[in-house]
PyMOL Python script that loads the backbone (N, CA, C, O; Angstrom):
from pymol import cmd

cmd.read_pdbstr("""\
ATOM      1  N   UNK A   1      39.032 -32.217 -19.384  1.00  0.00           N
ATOM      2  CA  UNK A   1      38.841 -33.138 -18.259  1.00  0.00           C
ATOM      3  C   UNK A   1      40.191 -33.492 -17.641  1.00  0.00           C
ATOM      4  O   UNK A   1      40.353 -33.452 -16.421  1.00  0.00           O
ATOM      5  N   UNK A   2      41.059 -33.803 -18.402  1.00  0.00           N
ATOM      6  CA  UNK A   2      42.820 -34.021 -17.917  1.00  0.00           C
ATOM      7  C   UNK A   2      43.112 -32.817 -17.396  1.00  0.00           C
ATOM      8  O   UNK A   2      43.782 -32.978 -16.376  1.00  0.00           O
ATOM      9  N   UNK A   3      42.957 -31.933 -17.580  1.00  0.00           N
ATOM     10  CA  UNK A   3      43.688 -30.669 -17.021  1.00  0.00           C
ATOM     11  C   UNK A   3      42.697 -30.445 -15.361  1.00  0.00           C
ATOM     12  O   UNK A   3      43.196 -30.266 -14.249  1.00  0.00           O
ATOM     13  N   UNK A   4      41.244 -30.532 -15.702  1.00  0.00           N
ATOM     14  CA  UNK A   4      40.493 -30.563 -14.321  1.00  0.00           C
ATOM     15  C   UNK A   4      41.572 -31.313 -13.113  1.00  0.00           C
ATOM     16  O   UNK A   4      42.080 -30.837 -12.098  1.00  0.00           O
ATOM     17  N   UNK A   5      41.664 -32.842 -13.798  1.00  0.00           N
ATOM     18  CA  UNK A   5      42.524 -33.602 -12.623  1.00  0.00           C
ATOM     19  C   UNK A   5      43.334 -33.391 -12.218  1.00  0.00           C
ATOM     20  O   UNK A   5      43.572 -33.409 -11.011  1.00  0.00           O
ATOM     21  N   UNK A   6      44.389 -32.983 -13.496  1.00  0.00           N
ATOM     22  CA  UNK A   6      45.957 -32.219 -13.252  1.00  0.00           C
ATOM     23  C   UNK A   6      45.695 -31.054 -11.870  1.00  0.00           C
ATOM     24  O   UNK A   6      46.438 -31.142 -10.892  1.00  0.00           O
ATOM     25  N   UNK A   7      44.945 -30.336 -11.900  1.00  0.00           N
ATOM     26  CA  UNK A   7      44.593 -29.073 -11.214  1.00  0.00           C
ATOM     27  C   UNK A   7      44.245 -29.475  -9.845  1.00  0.00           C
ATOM     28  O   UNK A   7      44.978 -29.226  -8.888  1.00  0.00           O
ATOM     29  N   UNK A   8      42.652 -30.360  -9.712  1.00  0.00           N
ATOM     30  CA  UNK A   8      42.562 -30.762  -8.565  1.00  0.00           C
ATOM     31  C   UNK A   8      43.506 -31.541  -8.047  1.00  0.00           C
ATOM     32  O   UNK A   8      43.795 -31.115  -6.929  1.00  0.00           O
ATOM     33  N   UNK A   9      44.291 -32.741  -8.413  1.00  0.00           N
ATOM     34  CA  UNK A   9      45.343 -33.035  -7.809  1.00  0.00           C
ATOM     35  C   UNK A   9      46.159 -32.173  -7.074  1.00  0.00           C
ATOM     36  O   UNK A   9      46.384 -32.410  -5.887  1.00  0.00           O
ATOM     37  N   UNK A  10      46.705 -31.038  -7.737  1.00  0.00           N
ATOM     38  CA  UNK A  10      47.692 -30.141  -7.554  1.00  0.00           C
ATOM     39  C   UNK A  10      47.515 -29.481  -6.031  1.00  0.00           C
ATOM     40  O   UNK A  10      48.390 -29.255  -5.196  1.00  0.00           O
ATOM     41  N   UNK A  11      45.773 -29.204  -5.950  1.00  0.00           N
ATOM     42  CA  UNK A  11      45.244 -28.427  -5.209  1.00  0.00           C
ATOM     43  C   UNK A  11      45.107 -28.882  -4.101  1.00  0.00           C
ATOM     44  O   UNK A  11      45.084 -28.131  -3.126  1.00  0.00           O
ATOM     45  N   UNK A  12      44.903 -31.106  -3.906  1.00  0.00           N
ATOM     46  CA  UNK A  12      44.683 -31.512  -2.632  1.00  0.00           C
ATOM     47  C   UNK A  12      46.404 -31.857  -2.390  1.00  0.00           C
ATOM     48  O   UNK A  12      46.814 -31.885  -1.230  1.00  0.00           O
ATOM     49  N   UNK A  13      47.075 -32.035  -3.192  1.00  0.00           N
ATOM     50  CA  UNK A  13      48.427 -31.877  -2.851  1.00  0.00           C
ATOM     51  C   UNK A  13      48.912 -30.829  -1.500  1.00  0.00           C
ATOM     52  O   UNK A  13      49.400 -30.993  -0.382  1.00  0.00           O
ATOM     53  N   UNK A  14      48.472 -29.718  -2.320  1.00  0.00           N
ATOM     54  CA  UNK A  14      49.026 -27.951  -1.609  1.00  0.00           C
ATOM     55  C   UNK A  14      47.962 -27.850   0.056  1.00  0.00           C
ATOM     56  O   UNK A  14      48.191 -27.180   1.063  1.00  0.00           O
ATOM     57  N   UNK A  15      46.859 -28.766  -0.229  1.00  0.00           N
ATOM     58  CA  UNK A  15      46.332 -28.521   0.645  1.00  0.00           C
ATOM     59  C   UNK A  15      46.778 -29.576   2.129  1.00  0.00           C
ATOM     60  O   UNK A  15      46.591 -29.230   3.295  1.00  0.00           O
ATOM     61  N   UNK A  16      47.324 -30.751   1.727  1.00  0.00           N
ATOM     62  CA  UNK A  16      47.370 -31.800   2.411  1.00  0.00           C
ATOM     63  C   UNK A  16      49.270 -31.398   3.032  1.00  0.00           C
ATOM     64  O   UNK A  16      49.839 -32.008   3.937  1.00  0.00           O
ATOM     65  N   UNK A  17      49.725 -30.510   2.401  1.00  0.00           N
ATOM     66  CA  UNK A  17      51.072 -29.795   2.580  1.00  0.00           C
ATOM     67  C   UNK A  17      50.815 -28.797   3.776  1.00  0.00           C
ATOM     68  O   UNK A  17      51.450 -28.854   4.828  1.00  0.00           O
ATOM     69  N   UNK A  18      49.881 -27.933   3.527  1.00  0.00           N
ATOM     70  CA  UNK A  18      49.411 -27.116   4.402  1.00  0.00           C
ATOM     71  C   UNK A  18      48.607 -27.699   5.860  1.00  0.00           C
ATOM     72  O   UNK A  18      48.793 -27.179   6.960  1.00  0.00           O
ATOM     73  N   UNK A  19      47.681 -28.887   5.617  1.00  0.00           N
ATOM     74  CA  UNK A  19      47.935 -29.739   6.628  1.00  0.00           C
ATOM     75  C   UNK A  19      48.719 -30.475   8.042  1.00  0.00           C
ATOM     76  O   UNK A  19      48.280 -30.789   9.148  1.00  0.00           O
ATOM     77  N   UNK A  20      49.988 -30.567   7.451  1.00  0.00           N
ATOM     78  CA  UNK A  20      51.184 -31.207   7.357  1.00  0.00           C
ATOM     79  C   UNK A  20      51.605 -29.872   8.322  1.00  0.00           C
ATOM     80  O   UNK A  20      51.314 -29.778   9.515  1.00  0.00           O
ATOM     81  N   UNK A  21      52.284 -28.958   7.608  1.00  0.00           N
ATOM     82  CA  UNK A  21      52.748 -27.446   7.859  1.00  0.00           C
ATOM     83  C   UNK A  21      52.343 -27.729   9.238  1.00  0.00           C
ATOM     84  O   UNK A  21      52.886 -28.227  10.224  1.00  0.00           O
ATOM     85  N   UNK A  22      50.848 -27.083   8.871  1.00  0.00           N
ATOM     86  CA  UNK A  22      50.149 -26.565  10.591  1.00  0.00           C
ATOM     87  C   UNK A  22      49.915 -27.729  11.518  1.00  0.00           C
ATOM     88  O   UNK A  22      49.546 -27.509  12.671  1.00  0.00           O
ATOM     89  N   UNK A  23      50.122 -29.042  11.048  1.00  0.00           N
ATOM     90  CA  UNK A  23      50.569 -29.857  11.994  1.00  0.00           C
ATOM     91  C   UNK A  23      51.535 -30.326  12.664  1.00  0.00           C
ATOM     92  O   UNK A  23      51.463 -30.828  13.785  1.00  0.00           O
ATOM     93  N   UNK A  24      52.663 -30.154  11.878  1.00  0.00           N
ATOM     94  CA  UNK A  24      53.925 -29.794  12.520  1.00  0.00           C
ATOM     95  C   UNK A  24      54.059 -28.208  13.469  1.00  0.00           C
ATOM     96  O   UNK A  24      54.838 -28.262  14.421  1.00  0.00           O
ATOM     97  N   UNK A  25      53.567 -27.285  13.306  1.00  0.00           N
ATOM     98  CA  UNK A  25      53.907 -26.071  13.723  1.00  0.00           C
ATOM     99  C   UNK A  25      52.994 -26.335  15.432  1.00  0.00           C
ATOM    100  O   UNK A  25      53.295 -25.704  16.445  1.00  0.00           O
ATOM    101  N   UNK A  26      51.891 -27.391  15.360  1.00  0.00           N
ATOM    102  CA  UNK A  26      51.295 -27.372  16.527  1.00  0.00           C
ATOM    103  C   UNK A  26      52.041 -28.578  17.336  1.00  0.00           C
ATOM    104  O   UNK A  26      52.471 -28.490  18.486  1.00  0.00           O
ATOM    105  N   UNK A  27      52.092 -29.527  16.632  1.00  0.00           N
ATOM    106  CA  UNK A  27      52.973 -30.242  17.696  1.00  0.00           C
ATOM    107  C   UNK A  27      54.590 -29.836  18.511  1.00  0.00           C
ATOM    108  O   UNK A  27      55.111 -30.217  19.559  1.00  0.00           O
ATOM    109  N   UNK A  28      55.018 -28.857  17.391  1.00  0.00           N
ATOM    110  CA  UNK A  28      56.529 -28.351  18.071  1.00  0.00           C
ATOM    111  C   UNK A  28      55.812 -27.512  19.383  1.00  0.00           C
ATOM    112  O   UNK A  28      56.227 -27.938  20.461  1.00  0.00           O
ATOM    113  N   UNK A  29      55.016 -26.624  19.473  1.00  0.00           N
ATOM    114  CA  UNK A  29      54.320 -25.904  19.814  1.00  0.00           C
ATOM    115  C   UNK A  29      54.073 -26.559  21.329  1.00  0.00           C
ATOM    116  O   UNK A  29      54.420 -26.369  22.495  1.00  0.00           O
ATOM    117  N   UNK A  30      53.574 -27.099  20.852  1.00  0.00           N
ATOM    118  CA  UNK A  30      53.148 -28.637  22.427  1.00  0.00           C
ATOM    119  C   UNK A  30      54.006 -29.007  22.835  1.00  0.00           C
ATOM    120  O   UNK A  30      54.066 -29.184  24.052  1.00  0.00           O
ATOM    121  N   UNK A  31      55.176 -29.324  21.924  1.00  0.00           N
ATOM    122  CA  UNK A  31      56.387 -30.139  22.703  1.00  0.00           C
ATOM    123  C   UNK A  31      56.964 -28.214  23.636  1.00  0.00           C
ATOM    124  O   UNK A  31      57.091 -28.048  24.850  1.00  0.00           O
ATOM    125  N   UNK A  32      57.109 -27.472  22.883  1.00  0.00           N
ATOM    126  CA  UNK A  32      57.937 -26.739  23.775  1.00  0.00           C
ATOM    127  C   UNK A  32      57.041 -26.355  25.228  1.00  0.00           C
ATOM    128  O   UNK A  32      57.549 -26.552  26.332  1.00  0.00           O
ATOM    129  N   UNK A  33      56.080 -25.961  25.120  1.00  0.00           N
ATOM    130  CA  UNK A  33      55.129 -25.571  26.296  1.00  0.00           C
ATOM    131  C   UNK A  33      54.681 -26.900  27.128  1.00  0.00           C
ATOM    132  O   UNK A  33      53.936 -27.014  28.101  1.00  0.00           O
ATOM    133  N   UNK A  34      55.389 -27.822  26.404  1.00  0.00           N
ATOM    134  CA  UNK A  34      54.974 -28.914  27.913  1.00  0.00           C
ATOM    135  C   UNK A  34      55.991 -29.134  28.303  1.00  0.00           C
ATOM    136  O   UNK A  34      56.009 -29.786  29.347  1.00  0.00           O
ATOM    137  N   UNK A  35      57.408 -28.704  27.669  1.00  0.00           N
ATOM    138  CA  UNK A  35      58.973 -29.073  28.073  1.00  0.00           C
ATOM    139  C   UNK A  35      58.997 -27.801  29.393  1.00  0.00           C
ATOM    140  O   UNK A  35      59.326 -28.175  30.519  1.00  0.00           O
ATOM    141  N   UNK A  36      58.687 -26.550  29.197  1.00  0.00           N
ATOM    142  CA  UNK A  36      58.946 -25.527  29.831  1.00  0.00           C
ATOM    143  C   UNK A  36      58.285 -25.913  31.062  1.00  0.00           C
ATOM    144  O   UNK A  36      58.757 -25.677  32.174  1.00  0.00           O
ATOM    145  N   UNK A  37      56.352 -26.964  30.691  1.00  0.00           N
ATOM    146  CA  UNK A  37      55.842 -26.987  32.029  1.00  0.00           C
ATOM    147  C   UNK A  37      57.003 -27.920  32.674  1.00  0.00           C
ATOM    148  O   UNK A  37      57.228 -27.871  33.884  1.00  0.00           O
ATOM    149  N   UNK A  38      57.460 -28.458  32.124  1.00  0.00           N
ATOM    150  CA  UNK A  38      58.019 -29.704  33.332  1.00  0.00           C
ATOM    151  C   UNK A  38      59.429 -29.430  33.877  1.00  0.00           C
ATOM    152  O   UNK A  38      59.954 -30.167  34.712  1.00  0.00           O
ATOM    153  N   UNK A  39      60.049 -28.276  33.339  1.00  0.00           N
ATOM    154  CA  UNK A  39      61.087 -27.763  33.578  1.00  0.00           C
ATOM    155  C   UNK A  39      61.036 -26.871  34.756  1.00  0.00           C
ATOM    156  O   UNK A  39      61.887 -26.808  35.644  1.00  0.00           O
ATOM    157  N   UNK A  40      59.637 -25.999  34.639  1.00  0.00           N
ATOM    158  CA  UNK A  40      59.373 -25.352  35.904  1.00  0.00           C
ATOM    159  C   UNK A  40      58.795 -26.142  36.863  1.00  0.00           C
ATOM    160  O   UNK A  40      59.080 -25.793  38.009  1.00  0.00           O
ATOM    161  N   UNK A  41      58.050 -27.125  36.761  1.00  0.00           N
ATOM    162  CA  UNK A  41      57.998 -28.616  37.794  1.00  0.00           C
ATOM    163  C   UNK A  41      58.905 -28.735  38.405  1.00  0.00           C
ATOM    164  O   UNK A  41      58.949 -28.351  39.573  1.00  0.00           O
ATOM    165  N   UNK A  42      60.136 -29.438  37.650  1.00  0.00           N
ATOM    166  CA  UNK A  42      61.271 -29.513  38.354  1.00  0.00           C
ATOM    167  C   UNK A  42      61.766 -28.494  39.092  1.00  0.00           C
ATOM    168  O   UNK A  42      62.819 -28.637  39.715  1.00  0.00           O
TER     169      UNK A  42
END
""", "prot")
cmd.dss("prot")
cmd.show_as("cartoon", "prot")
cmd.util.cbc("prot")
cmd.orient("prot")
């Protein structure tokens, strides 16, 4: 039963990382393609 928790912990850890990851990778993402729109605005 300790090792179950040890494990699932581990697992919403890696998952909440990966979260994180692809939420950072979409907001840079947004920031550059709305910097470029407003650059070609200008």
């Amino acid at each position: 039963m300790f090792l179950f928790i040890i494990t699932s912990l581990l697992s919403v850890c890696s998952f909440v990382d990966g979260v994180h990851i692809t939420l950072d990778h979409t907001i840079k993402i947004t920031y550059i393609v709305h910097g470029y729109s407003v650059c070609s605005v200008d």
